[in-house]
C-alpha positions in Angstrom: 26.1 -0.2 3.2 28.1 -2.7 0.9 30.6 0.2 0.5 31.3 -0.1 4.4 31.8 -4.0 4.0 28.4 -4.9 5.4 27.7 -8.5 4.2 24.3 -8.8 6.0 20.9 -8.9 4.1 20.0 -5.5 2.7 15.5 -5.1 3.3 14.0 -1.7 2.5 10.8 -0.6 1.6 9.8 1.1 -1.2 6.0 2.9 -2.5 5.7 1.0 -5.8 7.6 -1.7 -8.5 9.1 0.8 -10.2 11.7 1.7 -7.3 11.6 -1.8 -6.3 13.2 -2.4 -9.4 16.0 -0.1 -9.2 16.6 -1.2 -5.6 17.0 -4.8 -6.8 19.4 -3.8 -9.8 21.4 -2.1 -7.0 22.0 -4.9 -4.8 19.5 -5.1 -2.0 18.4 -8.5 -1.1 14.6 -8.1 -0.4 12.3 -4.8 -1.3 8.6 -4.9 0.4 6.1 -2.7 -1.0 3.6 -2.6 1.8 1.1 -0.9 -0.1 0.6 -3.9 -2.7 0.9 -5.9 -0.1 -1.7 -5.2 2.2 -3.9 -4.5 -1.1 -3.2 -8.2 -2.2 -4.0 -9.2 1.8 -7.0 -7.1 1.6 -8.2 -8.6 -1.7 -7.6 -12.5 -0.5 -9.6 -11.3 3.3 -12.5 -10.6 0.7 -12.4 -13.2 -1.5 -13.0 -15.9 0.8 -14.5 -14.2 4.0 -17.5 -16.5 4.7 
């Protein structure tokens, strides 16, 4: 994309921190990992569920 001249905000997703990683040293702005994510959301739901 930055090859065509986009200037915009780059987001992907990615499966786990290890292509994260390699997506951040190549220039995109924000990588989710919705896998971790949800597992942290998931963790925090039962942590304080009352």
């Amino acid at each position: 994309m930055r090859q065509n001249n986009y200037r915009g905000k780059i987001t992907v997703t990615s499966s786990g921190h290890q292509d994260a990683k390699l997506l951040k040293r190549e220039g995109v702005d924000l990588v989710l990992i919705p896998y971790v994510d949800a597992a942290k959301e998931a963790v925090d739901q039962l942590m304080f569920a009352q």
